[in-house]
N, C-alpha and C positions, 0 to 999 in steps of 0.2 A: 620146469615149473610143474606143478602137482597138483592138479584140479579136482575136487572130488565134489560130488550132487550125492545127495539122499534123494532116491525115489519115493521114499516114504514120506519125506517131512511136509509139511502143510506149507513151507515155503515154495515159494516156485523156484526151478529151475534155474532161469537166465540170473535170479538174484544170487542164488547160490555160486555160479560160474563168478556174478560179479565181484559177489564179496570173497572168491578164493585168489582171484587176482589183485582186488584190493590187499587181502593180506598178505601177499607175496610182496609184494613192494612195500608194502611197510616194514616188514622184515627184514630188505635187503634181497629178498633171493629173486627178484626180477629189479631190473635198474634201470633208469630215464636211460631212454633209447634202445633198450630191447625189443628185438622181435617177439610177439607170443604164438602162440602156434597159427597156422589157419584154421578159419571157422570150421569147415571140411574136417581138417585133421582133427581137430580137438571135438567136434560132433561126434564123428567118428569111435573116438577112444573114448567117450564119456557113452556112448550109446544113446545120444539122441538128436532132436532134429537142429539140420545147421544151423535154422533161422531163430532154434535157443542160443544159442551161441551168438548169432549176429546180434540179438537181441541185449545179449548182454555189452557184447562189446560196444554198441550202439549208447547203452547206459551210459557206461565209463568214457564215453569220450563226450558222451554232454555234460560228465562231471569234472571234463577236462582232465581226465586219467591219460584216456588213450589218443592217440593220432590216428585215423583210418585214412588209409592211399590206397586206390585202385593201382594195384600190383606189386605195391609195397607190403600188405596188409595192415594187422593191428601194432601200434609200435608205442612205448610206454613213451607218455610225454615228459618232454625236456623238465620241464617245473614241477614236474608228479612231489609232491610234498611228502616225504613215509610216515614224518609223524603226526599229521592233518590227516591222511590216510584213517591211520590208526584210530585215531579218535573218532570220525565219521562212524567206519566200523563199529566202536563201542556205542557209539549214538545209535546205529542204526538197532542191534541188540538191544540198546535199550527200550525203544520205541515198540522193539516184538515185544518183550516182555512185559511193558506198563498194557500193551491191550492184551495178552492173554491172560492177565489179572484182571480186564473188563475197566481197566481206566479208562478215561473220555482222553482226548486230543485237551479238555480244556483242563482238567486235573492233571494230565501229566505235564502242563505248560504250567499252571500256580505250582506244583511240587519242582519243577527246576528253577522258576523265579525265586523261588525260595531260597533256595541252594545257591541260588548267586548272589542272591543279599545277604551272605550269611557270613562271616568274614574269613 
């Protein structure tokens, strides 16, 4: 699996790590019941701190992505969804984008209402 973070981008980190393994298993190229690397190891190779990494995998498994076991590690859950994945993902893009256009939380919720009432 292929993790990659911009140290430049105004996003943080641990999102970055999350949403590269959200889209690995949307993809297909991570599958319910994989191991991912350790935090150690994948800190390590991304060059930075474990607790980015724990941090994220911590994300993913309150979004019911991952399974965390003491000595098991992180392990892709049995019901990981790829194409609910996916969309998430595009949601969550969508979300950076309506606020670095300076959209409120409350316009970009009427511009999706809309879209859902729309046939």
């Amino acid at each position: 699996m292929l993790v990659r973070v911009d140290p430049g981008s105004p996003r943080p980190l641990h999102e970055q790590i999350a949403a590269s393994v959200r889209r690995a298993v949307a993809d297909g190229t991570v599958e319910p019941g994989e191991r991912l690397p350790a935090a150690r190891e994948l800190a390590a190779s991304l060059t930075v701190n474990v607790h980015t990494v724990l941090r994220a995998y911590q994300q993913l498994r309150d979004e019911g992505l991952l399974d965390l076991r003491r000595g098991r590690g992180a392990v892709v859950a049995a019901g990981a969804d790829p194409a609910r994945l996916h969309l998430a993902e595009r949601v969550a893009d969508l979300v950076r984008q309506a606020r670095s256009l300076g959209l409120s939380d409350d316009e970009l919720v009427t511009l999706l209402r809309s879209n859902l009432a729309a046939p």
